[in-house]
DSSP file (Angstrom, degrees, kcal/mol; ACC not computed):
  #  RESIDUE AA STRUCTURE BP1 BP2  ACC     N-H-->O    O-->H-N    N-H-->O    O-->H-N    TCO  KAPPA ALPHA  PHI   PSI    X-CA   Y-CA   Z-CA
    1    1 A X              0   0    0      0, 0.0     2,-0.5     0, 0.0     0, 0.0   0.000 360.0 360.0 360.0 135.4  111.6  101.7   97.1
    2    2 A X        -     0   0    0      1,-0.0     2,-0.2     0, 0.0     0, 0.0  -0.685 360.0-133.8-102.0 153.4  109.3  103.2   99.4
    3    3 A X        -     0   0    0     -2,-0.5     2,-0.4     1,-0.0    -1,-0.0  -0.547  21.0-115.1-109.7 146.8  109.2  106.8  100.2
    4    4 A X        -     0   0    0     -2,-0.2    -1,-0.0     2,-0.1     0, 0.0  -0.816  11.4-144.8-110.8 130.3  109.0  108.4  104.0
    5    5 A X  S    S+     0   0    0     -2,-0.4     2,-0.6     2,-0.0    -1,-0.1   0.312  75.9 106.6 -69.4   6.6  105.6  110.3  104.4
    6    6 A X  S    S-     0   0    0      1,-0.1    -2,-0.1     2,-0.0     0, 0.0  -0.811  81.0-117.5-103.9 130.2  108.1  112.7  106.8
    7    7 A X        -     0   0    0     -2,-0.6    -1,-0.1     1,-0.2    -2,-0.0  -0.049  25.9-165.8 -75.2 160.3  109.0  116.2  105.0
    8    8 A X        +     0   0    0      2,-0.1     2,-0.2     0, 0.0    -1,-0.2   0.463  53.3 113.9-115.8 -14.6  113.0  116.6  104.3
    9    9 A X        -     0   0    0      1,-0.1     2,-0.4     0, 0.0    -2,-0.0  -0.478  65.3-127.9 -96.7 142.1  112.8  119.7  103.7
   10   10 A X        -     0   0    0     -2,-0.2     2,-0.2     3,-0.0    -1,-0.1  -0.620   9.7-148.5 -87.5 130.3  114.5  122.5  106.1
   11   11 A X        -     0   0    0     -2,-0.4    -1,-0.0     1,-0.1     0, 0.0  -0.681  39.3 -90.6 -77.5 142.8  112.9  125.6  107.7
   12   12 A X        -     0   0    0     -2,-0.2     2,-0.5     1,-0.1    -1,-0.1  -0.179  38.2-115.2 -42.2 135.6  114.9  128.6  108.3
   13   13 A X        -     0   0    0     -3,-0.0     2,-0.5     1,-0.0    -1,-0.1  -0.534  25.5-161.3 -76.3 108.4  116.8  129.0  111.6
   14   14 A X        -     0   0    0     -2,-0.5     2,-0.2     2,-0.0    -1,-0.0  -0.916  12.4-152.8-104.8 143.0  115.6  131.9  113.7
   15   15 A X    >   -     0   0    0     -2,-0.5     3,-1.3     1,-0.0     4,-0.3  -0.552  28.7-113.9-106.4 154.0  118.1  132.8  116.1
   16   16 A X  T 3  S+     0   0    0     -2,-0.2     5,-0.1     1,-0.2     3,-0.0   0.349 116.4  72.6 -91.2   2.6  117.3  134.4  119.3
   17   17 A X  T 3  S+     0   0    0      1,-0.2    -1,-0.2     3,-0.1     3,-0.1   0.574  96.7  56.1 -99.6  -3.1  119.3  137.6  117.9
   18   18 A X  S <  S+     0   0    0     -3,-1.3     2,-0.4     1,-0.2    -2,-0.2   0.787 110.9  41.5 -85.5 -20.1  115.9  138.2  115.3
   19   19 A X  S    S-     0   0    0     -4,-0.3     2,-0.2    -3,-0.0    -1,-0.2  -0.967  94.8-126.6-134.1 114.5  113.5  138.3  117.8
   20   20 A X        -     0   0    0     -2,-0.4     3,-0.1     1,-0.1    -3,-0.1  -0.725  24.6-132.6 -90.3 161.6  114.5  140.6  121.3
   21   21 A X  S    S+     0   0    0      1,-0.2     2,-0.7    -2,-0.2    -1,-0.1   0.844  85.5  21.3 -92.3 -38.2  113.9  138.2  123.9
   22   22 A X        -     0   0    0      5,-0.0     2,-0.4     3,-0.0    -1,-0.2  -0.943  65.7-161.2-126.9 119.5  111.6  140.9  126.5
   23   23 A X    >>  -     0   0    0     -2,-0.7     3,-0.9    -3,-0.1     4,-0.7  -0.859  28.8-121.8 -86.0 144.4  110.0  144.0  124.9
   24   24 A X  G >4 S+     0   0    0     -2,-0.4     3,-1.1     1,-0.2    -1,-0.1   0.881 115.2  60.2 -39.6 -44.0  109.1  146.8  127.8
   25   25 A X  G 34 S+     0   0    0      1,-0.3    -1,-0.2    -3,-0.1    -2,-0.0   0.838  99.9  49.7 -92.3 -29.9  105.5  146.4  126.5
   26   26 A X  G <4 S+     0   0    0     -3,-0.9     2,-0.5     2,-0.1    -1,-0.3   0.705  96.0  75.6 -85.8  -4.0  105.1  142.4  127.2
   27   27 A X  S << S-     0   0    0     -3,-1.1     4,-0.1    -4,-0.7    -5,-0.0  -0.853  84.8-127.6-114.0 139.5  106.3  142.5  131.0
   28   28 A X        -     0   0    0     -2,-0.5    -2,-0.1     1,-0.1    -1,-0.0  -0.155   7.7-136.4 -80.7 158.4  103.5  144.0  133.5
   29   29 A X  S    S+     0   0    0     40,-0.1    41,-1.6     2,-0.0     2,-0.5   0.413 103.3  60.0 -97.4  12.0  104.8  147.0  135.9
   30   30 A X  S    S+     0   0    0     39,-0.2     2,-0.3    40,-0.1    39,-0.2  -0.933  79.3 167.6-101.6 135.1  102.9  145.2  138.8
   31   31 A X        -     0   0    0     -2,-0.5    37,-0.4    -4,-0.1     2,-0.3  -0.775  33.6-112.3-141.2 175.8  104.7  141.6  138.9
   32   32 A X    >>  -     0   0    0     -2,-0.3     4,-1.3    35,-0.2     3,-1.1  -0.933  37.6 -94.2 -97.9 122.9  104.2  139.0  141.7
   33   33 A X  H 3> S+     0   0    0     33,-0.5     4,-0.9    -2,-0.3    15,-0.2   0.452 124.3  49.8 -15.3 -28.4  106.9  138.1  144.0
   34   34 A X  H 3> S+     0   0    0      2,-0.2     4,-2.2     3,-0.1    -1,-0.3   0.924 111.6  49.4 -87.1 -44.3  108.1  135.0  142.0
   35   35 A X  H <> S+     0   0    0     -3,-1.1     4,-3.2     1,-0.2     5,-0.3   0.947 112.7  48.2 -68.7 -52.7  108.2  137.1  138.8
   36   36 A X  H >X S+     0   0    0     -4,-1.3     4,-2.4     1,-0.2     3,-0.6   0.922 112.8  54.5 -37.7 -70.5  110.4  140.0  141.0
   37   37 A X  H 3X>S+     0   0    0     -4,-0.9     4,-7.7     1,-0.3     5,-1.7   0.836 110.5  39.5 -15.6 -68.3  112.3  137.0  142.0
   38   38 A X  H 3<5S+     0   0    0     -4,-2.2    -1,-0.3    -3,-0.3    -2,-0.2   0.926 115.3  49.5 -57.2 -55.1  113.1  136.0  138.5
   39   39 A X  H <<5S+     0   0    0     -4,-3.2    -2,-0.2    -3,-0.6    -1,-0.2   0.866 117.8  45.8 -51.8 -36.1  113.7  139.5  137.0
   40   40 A X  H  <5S-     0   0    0     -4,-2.4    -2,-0.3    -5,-0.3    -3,-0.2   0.915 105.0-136.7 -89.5 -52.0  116.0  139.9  140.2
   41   41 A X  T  <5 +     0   0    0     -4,-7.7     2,-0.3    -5,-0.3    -3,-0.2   0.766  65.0 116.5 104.4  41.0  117.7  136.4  139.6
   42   42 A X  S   <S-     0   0    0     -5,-1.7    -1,-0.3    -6,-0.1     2,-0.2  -0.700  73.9 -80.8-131.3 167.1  117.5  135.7  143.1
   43   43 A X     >  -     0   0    0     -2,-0.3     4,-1.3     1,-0.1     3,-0.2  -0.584  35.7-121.4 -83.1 144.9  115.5  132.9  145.0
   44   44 A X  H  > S+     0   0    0      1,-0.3     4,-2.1    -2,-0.2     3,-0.4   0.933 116.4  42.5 -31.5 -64.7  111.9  133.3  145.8
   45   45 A X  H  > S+     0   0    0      1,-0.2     4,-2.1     2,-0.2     5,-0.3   0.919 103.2  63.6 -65.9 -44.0  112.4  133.1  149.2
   46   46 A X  H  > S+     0   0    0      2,-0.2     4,-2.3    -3,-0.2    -1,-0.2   0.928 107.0  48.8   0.5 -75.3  115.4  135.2  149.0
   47   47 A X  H >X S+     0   0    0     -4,-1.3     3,-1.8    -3,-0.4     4,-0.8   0.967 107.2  56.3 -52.7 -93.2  112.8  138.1  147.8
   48   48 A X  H >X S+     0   0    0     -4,-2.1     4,-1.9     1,-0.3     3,-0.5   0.618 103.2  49.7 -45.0 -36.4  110.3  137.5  150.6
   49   49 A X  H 3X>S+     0   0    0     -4,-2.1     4,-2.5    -5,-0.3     5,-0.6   0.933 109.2  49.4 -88.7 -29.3  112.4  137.9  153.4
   50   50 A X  H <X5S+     0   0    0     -4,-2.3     4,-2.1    -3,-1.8     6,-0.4   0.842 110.8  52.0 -45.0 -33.9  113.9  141.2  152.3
   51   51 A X  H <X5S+     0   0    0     -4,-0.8     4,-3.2    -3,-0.5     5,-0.2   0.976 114.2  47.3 -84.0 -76.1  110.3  142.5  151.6
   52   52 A X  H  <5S+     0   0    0     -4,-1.9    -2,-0.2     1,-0.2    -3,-0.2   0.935 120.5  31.2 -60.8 -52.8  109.5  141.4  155.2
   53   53 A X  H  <5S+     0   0    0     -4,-2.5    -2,-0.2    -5,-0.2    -1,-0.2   0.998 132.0  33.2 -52.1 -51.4  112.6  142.9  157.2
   54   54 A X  H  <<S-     0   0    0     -4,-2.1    -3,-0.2    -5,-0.6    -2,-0.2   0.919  83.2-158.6 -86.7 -31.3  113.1  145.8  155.1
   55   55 A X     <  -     0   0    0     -4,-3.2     4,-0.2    -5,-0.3    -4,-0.1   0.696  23.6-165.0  60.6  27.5  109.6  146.5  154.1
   56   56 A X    >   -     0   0    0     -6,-0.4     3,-0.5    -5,-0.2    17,-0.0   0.183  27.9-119.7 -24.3 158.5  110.5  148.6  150.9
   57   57 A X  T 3  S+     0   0    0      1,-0.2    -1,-0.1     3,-0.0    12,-0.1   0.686 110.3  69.9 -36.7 -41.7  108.3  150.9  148.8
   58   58 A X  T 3  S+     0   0    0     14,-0.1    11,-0.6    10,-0.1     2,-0.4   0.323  98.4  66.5 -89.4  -1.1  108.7  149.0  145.8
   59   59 A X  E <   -A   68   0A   0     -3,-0.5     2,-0.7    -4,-0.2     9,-0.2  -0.959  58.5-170.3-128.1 129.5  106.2  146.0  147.7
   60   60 A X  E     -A   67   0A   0      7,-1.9     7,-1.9    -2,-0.4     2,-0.6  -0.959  17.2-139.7-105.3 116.8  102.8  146.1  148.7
   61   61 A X  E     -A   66   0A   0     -2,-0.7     2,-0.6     5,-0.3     5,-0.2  -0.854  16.3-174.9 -51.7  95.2  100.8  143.9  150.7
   62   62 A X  E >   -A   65   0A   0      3,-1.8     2,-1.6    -2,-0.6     3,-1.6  -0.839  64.4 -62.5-114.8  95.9   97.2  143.2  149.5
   63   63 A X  T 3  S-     0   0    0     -2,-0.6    -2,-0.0     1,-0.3     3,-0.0  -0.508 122.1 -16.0  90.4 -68.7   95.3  141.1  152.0
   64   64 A X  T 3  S+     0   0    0     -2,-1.6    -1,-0.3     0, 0.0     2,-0.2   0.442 127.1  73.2-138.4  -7.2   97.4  137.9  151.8
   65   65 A X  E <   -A   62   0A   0     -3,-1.6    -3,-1.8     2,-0.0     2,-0.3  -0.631  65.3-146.1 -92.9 140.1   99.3  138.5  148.6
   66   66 A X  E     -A   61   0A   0     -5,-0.2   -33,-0.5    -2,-0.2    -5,-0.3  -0.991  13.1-163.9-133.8 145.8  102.4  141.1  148.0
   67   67 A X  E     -A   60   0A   0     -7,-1.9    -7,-1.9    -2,-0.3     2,-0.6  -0.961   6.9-139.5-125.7 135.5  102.7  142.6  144.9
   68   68 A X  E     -A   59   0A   0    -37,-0.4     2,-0.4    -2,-0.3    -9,-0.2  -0.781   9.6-134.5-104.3 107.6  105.9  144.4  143.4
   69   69 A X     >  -     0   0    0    -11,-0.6     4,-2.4    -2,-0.6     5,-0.3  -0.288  13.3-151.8 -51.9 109.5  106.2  147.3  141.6
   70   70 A X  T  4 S+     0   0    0    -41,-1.6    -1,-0.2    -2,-0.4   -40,-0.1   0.356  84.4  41.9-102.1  26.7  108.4  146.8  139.0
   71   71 A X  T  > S+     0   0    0    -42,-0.3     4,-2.6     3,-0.1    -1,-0.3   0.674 112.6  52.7 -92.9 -24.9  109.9  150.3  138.3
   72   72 A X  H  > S+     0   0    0     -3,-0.2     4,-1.6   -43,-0.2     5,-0.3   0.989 105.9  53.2 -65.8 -71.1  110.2  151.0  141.6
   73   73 A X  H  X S+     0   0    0     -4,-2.4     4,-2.9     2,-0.2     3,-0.3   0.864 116.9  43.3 -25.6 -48.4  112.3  147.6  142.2
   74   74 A X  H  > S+     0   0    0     -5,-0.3     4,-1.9     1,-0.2    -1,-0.2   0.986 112.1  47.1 -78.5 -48.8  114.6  148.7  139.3
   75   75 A X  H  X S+     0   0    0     -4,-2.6     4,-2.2     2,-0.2    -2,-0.2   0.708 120.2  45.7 -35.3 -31.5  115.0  152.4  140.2
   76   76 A X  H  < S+     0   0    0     -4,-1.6     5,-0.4    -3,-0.3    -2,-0.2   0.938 114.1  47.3-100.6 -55.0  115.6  150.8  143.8
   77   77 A X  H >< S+     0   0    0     -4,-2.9     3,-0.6    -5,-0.3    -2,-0.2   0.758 112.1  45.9 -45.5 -44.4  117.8  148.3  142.4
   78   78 A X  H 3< S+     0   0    0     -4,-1.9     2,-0.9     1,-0.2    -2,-0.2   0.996 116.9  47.4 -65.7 -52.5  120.1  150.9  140.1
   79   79 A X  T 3< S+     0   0    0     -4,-2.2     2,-4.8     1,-0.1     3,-0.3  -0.389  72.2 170.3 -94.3  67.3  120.4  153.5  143.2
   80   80 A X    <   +     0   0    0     -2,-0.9    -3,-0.1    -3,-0.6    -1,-0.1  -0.159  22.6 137.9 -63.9  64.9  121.4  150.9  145.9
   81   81 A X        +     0   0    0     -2,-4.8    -1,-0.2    -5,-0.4    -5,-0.0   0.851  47.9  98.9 -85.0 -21.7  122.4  153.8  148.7
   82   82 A X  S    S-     0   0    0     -3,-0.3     7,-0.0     1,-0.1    -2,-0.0   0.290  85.3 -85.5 -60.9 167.5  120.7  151.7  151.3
   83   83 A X        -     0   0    0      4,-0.1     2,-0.3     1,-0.0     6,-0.1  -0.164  50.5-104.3 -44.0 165.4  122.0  149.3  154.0
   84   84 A X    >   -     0   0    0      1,-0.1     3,-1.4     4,-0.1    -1,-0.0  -0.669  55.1 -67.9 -88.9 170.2  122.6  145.8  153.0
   85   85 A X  T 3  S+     0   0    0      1,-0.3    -1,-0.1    -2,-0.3     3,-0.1  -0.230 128.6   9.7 -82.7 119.5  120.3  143.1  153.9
   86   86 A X  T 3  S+     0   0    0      1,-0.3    -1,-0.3    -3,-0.1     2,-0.1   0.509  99.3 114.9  77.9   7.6  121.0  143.0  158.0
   87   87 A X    <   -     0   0    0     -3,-1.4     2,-0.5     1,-0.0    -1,-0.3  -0.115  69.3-122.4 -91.6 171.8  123.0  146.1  158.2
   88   88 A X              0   0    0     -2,-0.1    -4,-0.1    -3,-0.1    -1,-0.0  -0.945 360.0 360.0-130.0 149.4  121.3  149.1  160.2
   89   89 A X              0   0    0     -2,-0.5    -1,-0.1    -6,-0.1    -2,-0.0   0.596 360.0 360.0 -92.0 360.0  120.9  152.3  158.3
């Protein structure tokens, strides 16, 4: 009988509750607009046009690029006293 060259043998199952899924140290506090996006769980485009009407703090414009500050964006995000998107303050 011939024997399969493919190992049988099992590895342990790591479960996503052994590992935490974002540490504060791996995610930058300058992100990019898709990353905001992503953190925010909202559509890219979504993002950009808020950033262009509202013009927040928490986004920056360097040369052709905007970059988001991503404590400010969460701080901004926790204390939402503001208008809503198309509202007048």
């Amino acid at each position: 009988m011939m024997r399969s060259s493919v190992d049988t043998t099992l590895q342990p199952h790591i479960t996503t509750t052994d590992t935490p899924r974002t540490q504060a140290t791996d995610v930058p506090d300058i992100l990019t607009v898709d990353e905001a996006a992503v953190l925010l769980r909202v559509n890219r485009k979504t993002l950009y046009e808020v950033i262009r009407l509202n013009q927040p703090r928490w986004a920056i414009r360097l040369g052709r690029s905007i970059r988001v500050s991503r404590s400010a964006l969460l701080e901004a995000f926790r204390g939402n006293d503001g208008p809503a998107l198309g509202e007048n303050p």
